[in-house]
N, C-alpha and C positions, 0 to 999 in steps of 0.2 A: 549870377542869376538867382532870382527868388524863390524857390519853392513852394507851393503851397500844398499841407498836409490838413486830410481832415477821418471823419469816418465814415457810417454808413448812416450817420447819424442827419447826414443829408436826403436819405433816401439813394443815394447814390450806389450801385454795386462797383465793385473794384472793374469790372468789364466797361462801365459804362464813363468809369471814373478816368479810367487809362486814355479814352479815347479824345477824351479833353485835354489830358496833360496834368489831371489831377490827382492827388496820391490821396487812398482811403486806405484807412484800416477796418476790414470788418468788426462787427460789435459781436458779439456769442450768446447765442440761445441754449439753455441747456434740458433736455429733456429725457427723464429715467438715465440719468446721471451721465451721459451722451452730451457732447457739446458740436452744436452745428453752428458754422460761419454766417452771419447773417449774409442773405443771397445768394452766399456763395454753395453752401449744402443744405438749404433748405429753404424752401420759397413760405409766401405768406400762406397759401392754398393748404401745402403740405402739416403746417402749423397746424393752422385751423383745424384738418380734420383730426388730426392731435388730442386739439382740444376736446373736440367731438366725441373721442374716445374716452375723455375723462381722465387724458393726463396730465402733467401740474407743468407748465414752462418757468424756468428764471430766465435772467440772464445774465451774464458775465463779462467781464473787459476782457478786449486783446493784452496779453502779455505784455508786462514793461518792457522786457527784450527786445519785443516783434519791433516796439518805439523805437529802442534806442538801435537796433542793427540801421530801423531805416534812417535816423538822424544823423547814424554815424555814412552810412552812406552814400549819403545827398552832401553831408557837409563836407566830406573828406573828396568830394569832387571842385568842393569851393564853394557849394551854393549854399547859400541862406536860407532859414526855415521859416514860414511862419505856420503854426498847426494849430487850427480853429476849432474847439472840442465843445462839445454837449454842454450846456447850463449846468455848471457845477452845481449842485444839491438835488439834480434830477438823474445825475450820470457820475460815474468817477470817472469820466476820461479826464477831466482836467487837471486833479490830484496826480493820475500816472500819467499825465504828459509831462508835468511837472514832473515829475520821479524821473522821469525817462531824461528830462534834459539836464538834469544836474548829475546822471549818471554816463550820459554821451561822453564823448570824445573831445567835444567842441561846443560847450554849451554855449555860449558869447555870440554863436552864429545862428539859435532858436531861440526863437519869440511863442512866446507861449497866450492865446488868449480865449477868455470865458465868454464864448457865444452870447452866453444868459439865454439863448432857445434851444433850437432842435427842429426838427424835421425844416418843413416849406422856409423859414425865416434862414434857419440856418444855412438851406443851401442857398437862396440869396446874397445872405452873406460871403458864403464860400465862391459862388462862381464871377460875384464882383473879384474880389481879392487875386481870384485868377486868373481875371481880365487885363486888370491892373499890372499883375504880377509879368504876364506874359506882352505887355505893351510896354515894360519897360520903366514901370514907376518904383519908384525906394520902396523901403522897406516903412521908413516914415510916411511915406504918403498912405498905404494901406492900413497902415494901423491907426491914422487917423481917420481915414475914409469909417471903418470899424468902429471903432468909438462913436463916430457920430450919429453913423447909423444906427446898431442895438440899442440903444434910450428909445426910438422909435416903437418896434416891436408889441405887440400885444396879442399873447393866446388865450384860447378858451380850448376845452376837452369836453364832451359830454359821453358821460363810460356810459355804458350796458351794465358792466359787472363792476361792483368796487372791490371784490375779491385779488382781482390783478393789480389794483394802484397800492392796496395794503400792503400786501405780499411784498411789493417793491420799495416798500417804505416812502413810497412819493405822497401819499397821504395819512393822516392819522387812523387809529381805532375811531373813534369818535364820530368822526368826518364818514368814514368807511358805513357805520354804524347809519347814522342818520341818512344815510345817500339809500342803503339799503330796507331798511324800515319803511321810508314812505313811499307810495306810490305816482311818482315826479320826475320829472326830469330834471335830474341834477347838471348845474353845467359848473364845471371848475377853473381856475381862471391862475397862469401860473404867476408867483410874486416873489419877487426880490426880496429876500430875508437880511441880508447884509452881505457884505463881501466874501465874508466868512464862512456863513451858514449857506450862501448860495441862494439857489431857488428851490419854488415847493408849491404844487400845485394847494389851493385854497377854493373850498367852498365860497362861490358866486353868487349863485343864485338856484333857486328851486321853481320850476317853470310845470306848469297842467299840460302845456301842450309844444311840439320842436317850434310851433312857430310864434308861440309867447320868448321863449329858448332865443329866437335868433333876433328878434325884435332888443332883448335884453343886454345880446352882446351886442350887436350892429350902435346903440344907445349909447356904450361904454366909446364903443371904438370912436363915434363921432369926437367924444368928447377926449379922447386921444388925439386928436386931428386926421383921422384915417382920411383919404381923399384922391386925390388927384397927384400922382408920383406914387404912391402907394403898393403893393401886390398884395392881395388875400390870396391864402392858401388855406385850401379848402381839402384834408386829409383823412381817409377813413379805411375802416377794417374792413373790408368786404360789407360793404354798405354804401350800395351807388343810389339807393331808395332816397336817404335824409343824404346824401352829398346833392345830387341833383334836387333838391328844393333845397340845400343850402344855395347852390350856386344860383338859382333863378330870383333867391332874394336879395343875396348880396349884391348880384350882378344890378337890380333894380334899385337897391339901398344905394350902394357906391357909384355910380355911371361912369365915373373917373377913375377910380381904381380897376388893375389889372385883377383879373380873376385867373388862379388854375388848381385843378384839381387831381389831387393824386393817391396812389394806396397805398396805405403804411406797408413798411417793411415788417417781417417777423419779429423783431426785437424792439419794436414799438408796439407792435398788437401783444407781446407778450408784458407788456407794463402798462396797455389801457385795456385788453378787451376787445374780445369779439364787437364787431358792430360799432365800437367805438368812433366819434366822431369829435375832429379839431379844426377849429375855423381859426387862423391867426395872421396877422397881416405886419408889413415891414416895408418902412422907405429905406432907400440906400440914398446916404448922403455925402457927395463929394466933398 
């Protein structure tokens, strides 16, 4: 049988992941030198008022270890892995998944592969692979399914603070600089750097007002072929204000495309931002 392993990086909690038959690893937020499990010890709420207080969140990987115990014990029953991790240059799960497989027991039985997203596209990703997975298709048929699919994919982020994407090194000083200077809405837009370098969010565009903002990406996405087979995901930090006039535009921009909208976990509000808002949409292709 297949496995499939991912994180939290789907929005997923290990609770909700079980109930599927999917295996997550939580991501780690760490706060006054305290590390909490995403979901698992410490909700996005909880964060928040965190932040409120005026303390500083990072965040951190799950342990190589935690990887390889579960690789060793998925494959040492016989089953095959595949484990779908975070856009390698927004996350290092991919680097320690990698670490974790060349250090398992049975590396030849894990597949290792670079989402290139995160949150809404990702778990698309993931709960196809799990479908597949659990219907009984090879291990080749989902990783081609994978493949075909992410080229698809396109995000956008629009922070509050650029203080949290610096911090995290997902954007530059520069970028950081000029996002905070003017008075705009900056929207970021994530881009494939090379294989190597991974991904990295990129200044987009700079917008007067959210609904010049969605007009700008809805433009881009067209010309993406966003449409009909499609799912936008529509993901925010405790910010149902600009989620709900996202969702009433996109719903009228796309007609054909699936809409849903959901709330970052803490280990994403802790790399974008209070208030933070991500519109990013993805086919899955057989």
């Amino acid at each position: 049988m297949i496995q499939i392993i991912s994180d939290s990086g789907t929005l997923y909690s290990q609770i909700e992941a079980e109930k599927k038959g999917l295996y997550t690893i939580p991501l780690q937020v760490v706060v006054d030198h305290k590390s909490y499990k995403d979901y698992e010890s410490i909700t996005s709420t909880e964060l928040l008022q965190m932040i409120d207080q005026k303390k500083v969140p990072s965040t951190s990987l799950p342990s190589v270890g935690e990887r390889i115990e579960l690789y060793n014990t998925l494959t040492g029953k016989g089953d095959e892995v595949i484990d779908i991790t975070i856009a390698n240059g927004l996350s290092g799960a991919y680097a320690s998944a990698q670490m974790a497989k060349e250090e398992c027991e049975h590396p030849q039985m894990v597949t290792v592969v670079d989402s290139n997203t995160l949150a809404g596209p990702m778990r698309a990703l993931v709960d196809e692979a799990l479908k597949m997975a659990q219907a009984g298709d090879s291990k080749e048929a989902i990783v081609a399914m994978l493949d075909h699919s992410i080229p698809t994919e396109v995000s956008f982020l629009i922070p509050q603070d650029f203080s949290f994407l610096k911090r995290g090194g997902r954007i530059s000083g520069v970028e950081a600089g000029i996002g905070g200077f003017l008075k705009l809405i900056p929207v970021m837009m994530r881009k494939q750097q090379s294989h190597e370098e991974g991904s990295r969010l990129v200044n987009f565009s700079l917008c007067r007002t959210m609904k010049k903002a969605f007009v700008k990406m809805a433009d881009h996405m067209e010309k993406k072929g966003v449409g009909a087979g499609y799912t936008i995901y529509i993901s925010h930090a405790n910010n149902m204000e600009d989620a709900a006039k996202a969702e009433a535009y996109f719903a009228e921009r796309f007609p054909d495309a699936k809409l849903v909208v959901m709330p970052l976990s803490p280990a994403f509000i802790t790399q974008g931002g209070p208030k933070c808002l991500a519109v990013q949409a993805i086919q899955i292709i057989q």
